[in-house]
TINUPA-88823 format. One record per residue (C-alpha): residue number from 1; x, y, z. Coordinates in steps of 0.05 Angstrom, whole numbers. Each point is the difference from the previous one (the first is absolute). Layout:
<atoms>
ATOM mikol     xx     yy     zz
ATOM   NUM      X      Y      Z
...
</atoms>
This chain:
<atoms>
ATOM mikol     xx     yy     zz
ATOM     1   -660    416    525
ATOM     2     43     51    -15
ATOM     3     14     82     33
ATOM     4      6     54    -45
ATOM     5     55     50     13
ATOM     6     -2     77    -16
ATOM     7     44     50      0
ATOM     8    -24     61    -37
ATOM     9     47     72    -29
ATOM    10    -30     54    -23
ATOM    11     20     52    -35
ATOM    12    -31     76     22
ATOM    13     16     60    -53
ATOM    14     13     50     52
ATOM    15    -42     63    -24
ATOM    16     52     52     -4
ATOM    17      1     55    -49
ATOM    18     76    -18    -27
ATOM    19     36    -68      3
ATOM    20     39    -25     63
ATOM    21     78     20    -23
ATOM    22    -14     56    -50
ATOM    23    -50     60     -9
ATOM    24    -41    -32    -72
ATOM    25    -74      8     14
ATOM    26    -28    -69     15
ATOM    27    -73      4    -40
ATOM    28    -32    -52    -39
ATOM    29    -16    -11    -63
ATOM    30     46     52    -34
ATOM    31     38     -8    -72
ATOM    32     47    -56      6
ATOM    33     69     21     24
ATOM    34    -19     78     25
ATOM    35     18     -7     74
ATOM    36     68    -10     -2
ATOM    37     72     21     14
ATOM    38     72    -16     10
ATOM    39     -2    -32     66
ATOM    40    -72    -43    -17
ATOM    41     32    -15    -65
ATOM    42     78    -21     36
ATOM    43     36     44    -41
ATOM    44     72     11     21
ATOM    45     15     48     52
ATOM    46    -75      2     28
ATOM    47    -11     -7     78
ATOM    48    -68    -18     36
ATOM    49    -34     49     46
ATOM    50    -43    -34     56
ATOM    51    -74     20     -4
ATOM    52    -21     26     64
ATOM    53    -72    -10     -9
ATOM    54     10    -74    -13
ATOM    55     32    -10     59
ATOM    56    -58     36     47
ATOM    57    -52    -46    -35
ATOM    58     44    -69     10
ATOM    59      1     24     81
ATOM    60    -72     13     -7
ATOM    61    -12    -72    -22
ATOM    62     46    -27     56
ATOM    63    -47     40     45
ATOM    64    -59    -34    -24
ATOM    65     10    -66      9
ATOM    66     52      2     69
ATOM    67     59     -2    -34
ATOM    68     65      3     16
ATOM    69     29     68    -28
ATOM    70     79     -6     -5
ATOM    71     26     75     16
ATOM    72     57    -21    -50
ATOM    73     -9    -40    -62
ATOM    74     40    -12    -66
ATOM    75    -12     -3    -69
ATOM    76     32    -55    -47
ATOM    77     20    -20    -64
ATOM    78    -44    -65    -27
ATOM    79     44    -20    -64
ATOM    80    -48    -31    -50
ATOM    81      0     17    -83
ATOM    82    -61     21    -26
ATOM    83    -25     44    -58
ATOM    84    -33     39     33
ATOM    85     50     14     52
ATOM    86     58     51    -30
ATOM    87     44     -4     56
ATOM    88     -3    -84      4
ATOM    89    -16     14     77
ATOM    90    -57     12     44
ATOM    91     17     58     50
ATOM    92    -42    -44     58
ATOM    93      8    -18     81
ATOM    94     18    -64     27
ATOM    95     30    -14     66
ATOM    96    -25     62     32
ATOM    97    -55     20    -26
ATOM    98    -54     63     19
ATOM    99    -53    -38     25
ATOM   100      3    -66     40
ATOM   101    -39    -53     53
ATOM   102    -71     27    -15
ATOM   103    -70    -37      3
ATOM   104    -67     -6    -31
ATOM   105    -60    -25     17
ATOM   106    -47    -32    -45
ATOM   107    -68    -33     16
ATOM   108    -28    -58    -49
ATOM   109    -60    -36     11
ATOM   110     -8     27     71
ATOM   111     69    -17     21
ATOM   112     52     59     15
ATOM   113     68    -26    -19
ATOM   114     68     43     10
ATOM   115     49     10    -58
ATOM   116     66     17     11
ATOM   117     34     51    -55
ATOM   118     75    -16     -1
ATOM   119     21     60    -35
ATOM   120    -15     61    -38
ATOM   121     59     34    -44
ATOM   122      7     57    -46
ATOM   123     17    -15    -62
ATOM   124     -2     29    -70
ATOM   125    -40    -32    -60
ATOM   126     20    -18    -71
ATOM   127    -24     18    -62
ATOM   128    -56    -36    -51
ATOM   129     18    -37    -57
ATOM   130    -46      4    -60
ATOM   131     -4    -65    -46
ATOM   132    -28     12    -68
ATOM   133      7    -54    -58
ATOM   134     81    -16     -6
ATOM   135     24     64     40
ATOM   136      1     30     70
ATOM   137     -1     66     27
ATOM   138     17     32     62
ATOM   139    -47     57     42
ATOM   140     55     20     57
ATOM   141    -48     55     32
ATOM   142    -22    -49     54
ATOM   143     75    -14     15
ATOM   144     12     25     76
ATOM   145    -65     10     10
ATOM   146      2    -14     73
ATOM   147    -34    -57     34
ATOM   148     -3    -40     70
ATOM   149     -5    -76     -8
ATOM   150    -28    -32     65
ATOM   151     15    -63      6
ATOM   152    -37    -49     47
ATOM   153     10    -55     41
ATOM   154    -20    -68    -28
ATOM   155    -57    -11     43
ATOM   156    -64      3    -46
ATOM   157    -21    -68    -10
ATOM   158    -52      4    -55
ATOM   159    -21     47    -62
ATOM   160    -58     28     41
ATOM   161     42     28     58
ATOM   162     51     29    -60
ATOM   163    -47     43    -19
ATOM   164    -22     22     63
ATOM   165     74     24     12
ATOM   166     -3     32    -58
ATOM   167    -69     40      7
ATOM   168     23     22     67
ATOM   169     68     16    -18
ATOM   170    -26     43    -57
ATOM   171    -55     31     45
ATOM   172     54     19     42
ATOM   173     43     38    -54
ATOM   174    -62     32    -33
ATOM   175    -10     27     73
ATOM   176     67     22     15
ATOM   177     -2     31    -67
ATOM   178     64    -18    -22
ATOM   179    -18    -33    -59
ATOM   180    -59      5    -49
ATOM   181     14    -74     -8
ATOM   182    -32    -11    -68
ATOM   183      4    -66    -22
ATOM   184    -20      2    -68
ATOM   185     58     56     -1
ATOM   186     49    -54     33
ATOM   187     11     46     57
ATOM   188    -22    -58     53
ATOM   189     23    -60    -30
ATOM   190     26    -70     32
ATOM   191     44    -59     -5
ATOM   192    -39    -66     35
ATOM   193     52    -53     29
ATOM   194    -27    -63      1
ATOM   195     12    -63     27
ATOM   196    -35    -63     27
ATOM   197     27    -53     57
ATOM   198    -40    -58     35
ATOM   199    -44     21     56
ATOM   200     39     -1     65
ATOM   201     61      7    -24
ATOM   202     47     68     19
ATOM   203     53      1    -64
ATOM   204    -11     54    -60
ATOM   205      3    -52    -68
ATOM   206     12     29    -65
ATOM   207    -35     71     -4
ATOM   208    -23     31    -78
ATOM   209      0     78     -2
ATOM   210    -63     27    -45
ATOM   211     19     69    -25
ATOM   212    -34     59    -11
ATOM   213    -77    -11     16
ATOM   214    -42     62     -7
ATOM   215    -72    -18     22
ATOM   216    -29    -44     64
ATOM   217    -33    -41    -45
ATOM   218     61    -20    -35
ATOM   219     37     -4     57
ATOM   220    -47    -47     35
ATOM   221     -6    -46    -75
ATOM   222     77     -4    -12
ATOM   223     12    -20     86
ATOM   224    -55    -49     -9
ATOM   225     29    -36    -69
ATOM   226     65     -5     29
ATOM   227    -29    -38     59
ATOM   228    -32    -46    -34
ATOM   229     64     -8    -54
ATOM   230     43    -16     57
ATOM   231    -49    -42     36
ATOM   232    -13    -46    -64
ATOM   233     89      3    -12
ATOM   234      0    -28     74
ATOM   235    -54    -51     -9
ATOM   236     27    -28    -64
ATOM   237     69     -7     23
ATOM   238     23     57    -45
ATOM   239     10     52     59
ATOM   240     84      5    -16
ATOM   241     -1      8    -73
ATOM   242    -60     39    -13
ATOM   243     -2     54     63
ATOM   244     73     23     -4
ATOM   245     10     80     25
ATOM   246    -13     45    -55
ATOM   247    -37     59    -16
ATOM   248    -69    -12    -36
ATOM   249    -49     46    -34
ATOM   250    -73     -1      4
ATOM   251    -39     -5    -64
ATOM   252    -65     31      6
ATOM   253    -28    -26    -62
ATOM   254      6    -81     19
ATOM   255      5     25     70
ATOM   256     63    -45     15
ATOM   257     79     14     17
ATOM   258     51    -15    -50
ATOM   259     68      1     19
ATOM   260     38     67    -11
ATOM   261     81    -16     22
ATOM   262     28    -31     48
ATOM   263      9     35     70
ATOM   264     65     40      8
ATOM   265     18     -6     76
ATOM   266     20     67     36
ATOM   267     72    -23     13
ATOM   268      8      8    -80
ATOM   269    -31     79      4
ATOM   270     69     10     36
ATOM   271    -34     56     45
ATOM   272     50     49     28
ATOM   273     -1     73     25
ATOM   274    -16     58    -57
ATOM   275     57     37      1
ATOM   276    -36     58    -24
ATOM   277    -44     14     61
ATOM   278     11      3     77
ATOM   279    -44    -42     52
ATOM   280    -62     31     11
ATOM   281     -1     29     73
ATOM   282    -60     19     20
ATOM   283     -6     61     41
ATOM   284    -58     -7     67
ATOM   285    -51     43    -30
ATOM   286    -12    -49    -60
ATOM   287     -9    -57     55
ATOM   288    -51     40     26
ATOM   289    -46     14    -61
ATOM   290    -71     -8     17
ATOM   291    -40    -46    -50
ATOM   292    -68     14    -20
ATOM   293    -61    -41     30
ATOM   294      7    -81    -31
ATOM   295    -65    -41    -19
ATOM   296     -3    -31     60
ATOM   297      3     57     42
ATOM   298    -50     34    -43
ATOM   299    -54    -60      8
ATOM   300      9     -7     82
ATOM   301    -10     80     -9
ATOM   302    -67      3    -43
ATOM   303    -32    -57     37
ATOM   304     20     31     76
ATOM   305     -8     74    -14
ATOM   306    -55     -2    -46
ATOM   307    -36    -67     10
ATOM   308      8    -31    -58
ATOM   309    -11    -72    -10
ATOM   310     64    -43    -22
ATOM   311    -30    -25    -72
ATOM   312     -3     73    -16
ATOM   313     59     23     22
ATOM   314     33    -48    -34
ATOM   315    -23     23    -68
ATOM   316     18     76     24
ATOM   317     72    -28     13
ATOM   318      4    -33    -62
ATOM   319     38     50    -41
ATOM   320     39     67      8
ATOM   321    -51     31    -46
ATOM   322    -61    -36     40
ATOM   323     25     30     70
ATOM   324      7     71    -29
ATOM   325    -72      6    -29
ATOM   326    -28    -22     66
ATOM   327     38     46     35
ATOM   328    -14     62    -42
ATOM   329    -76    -16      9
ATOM   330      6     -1     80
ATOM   331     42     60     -4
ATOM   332    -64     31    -12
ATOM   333    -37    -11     57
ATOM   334    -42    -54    -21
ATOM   335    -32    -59     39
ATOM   336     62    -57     -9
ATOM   337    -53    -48    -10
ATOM   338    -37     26    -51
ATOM   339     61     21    -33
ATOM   340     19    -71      0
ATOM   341    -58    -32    -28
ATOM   342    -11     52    -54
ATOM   343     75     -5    -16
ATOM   344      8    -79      9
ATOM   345    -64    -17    -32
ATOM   346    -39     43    -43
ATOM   347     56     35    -39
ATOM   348     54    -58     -2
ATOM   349    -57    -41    -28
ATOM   350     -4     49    -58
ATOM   351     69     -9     -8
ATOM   352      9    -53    -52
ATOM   353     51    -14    -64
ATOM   354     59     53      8
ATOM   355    -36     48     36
ATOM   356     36     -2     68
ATOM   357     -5     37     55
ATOM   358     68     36     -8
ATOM   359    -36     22    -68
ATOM   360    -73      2     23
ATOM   361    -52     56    -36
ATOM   362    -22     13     80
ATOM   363     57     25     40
ATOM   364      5      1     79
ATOM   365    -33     81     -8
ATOM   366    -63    -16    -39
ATOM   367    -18    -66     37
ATOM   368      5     41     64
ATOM   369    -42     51    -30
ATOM   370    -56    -55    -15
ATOM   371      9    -33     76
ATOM   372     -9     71     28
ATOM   373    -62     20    -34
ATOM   374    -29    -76     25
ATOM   375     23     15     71
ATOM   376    -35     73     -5
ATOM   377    -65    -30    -26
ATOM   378     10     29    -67
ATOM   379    -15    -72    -34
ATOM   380    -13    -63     16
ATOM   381     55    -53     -4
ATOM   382    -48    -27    -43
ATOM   383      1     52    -49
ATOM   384     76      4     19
ATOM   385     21    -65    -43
ATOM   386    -46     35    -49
ATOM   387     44     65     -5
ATOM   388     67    -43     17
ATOM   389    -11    -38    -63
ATOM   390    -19     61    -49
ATOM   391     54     47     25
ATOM   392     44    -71    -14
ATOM   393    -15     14    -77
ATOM   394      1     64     -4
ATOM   395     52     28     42
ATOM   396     -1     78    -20
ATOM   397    -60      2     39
ATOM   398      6     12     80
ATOM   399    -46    -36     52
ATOM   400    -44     67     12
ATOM   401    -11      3    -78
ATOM   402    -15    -82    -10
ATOM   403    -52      3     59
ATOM   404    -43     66    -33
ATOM   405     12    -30    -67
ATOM   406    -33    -67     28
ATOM   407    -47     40     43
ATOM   408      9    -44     56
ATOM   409     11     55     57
ATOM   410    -30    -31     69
ATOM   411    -71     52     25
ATOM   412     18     19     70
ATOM   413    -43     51      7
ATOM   414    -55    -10     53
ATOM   415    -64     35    -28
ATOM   416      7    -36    -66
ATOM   417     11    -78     38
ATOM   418    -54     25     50
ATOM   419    -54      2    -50
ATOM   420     14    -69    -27
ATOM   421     -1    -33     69
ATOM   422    -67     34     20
ATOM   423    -24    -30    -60
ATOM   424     31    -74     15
ATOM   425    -31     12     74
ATOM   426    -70     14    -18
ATOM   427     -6    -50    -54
ATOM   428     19    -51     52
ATOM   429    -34     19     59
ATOM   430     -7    -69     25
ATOM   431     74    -24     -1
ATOM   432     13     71     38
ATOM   433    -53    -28     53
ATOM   434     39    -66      0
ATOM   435     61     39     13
ATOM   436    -13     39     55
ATOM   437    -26    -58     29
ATOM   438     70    -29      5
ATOM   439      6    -33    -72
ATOM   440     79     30     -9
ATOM   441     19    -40    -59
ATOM   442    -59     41    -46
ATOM   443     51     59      8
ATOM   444     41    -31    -61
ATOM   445    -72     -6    -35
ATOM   446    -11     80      0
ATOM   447     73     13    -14
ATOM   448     -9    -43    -62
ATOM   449    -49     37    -18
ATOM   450     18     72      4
ATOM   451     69    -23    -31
ATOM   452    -41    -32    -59
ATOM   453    -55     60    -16
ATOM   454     72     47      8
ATOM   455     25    -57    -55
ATOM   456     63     -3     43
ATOM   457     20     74      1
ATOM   458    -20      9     68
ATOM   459     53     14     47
ATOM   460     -4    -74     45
ATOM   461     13     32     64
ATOM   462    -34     56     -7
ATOM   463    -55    -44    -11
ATOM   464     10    -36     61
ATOM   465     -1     59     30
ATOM   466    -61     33    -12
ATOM   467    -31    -73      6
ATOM   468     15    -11     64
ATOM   469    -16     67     23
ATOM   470    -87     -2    -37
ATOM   471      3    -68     28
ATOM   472     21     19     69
</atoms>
């Protein structure tokens, strides 16, 4: 039997407006080769500028998971060729870096488990080569675009609790806003070190680094071959020749690793001190940057504050986007509840194919419109999924407008729900008999009733109401 070791990096995109060393916007998707200049392209004579705002988002990462945030850390020069890479060197930290010593904690299959994070550094990113047919081109606009790669300890011991790191650790970002961390963009990517050793035993054997997963999924496939690769190499007595350390690239396709180079060890980066910039000193008032409320502070406040169970404040907490609808609808001084259900239920089960709720037809201010005519009485919830659903497909129409066009307005006015329930009364004298004579449970039988010959636009509580007062 063997243990699987784990040690994940990831790669953030730090959302700031302009790159990490220079002032080119950092925006996606633009013409190839727009957002650039001298010092992103290393021409002669141009010096890096540290971004500020980088920085402040690193510490507020550190702050997040109990770091360790160095007042002074130093930026290096990683010496590696590369295309895409003008100056041949990644401006990056390495012995002291921002962010360091900082924890996470992950819970799979009912188990919480700490992970320690190692590091996180600044760093700047590279640029995209473009393969077509027998050529290649370059696209240098994401060059120093800047990023913070976290890198953890090697304590996850299977695919499953990989990806839980890496939900929570993306949660967390999301949260702290720091970056959008798109991975179909590439702006949360990861590298997955892998390696396998007999249970019981405490040495690290021969570890494979998978580079550049974008998706869970994927990330959870490619871990999950390369077990079972290494396992079968181990078994078969091929272990030293066919798991050797190397980089290896998942193929999504045949859904397998195929070896990409062989792994260059960080003694041949020669790392040493960018003469170009000064340590980064931090002054006390960065240290003491408050961070905005974290996923898990956010779930032990919805279910203690506003009674919410844990199942649905789970699915509140489960993205940025999530957290902020449900807090725009309680910011109108609705029932949390209610809000909940309606939000958690009726209109995320509408949600289906790309329709999201970062993009859904029903924002936070209509859906609060809808709950507050159901807690005046206006509607029924009932009708409510009736007018949630229309106003769903035809969203230039507001909630007041859907429920006239519908004509499903609630009748709460007495004289009008008085005549129907003398009506119900006489026509069943007998049961009224019965019920004065202490037969409680026929109350339900008259409400029926009224509600029916109203055909459910009867107000139900003023129904009860004016029941319970002629039955008196």
């Amino acid at each position: 039997m063997f243990e699987v070791v784990i040690g994940l990096e990831v790669h953030a995109q730090l959302n700031t407006k302009t790159k990490i060393f220079c002032s080119c916007a950092t925006s996606f998707g633009e013409e190839p080769n727009i957002n650039v200049c001298p010092t992103c392209l290393a021409l002669p004579g141009a010096l890096p500028v540290l971004n500020e705002e980088a920085v402040k988002k690193a510490i507020f990462f550190g702050k997040a998971v109990n770091a360790t945030i160095n007042k002074k850390s130093v930026f290096n020069r990683k010496n590696y060729f590369y295309p895409d890479l003008p100056k041949a060197y990644q401006i990056s930290q390495f012995d002291i870096p921002i962010v360091e010593n900082g924890e996470l904690f992950i819970n799979v299959n009912g188990e919480n488990k700490r992970i320690g994070i190692t590091r996180a550094h600044l760093e700047e990113d590279a640029g995209k080569n473009i393969h077509e047919s027998n050529f290649s081109k370059v696209d240098l606009n994401r060059a120093g675009t800047p990023l913070l790669e976290i890198v953890s300890e090697p304590e996850l011991r299977s695919s499953d609790e990989a990806v839980a790191y890496l939900k929570k650790l993306h949660s967390i970002i999301r949260f702290l806003d720091i970056s959008d961390a798109n991975m179909q963009e590439g702006s949360f990517r990861c590298d997955a070190n892998v390696s396998i050793r007999p249970k019981g035993d405490t040495k690290l054997y021969t570890r494979v680094e998978i580079k550049n997963l974008n998706s869970f999924r994927f990330i959870q496939k490619a871990i999950d071959y390369e077990v079972k690769r290494q396992s079968e190499a181990w078994e078969d007595g091929t272990y030293e020749k066919e798991v050797v350390q190397e980089t290896r690239l998942f193929d999504t396709s045949s859904l397998t690793t195929r070896s990409m180079r062989g792994k260059e060890e960080a003694a041949e980066y020669r790392y040493f001190p960018d003469p170009d910039l000064l340590p980064v000193l931090l002054k006390d008032e960065f240290l003491e940057l408050k961070i905005p409320e974290l996923p898990d502070e956010k779930k032990k406040r919805y279910m203690q504050e506003l009674g919410i169970k844990e199942s649905d404040a789970e699915v509140l907490i489960s993205s940025l986007e999530m957290s902020r609808f449900f807090e725009n609808l309680i910011a109108q001084n609705l029932n949390a509840k209610l809000c909940v259900n309606w939000l958690n239920t009726e209109l995320m089960g509408l949600l289906k194919g790309e329709l999201t709720i970062e993009n859904s037809p029903v924002d936070a201010q209509k859906l609060g419109n809808l709950i507050k005519r159901i807690e005046e009485g206006v509607i029924s919830a009932k009708a409510g999924k009736e007018v949630l659903a229309y106003v769903f497909e035809n969203t230039e129409i507001s909630i007041d407008e859907a429920i006239d066009k519908l004509g499903l307005k609630q009748v709460s006015d007495d004289s009008a729900i008085e005549v129907v329930i003398e009506k119900i009364l006489n026509e069943n004298a007998d049961k009224v008999t019965e019920y004065k004579s202490g037969k409680d449970k026929l109350f339900g039988f008259f409400v029926g009733q009224v509600m029916k010959e109203g055909k459910g636009a009867f107000n139900p509580a003023k129904v009860n109401e004016i029941l319970k007062s002629k039955l008196g």
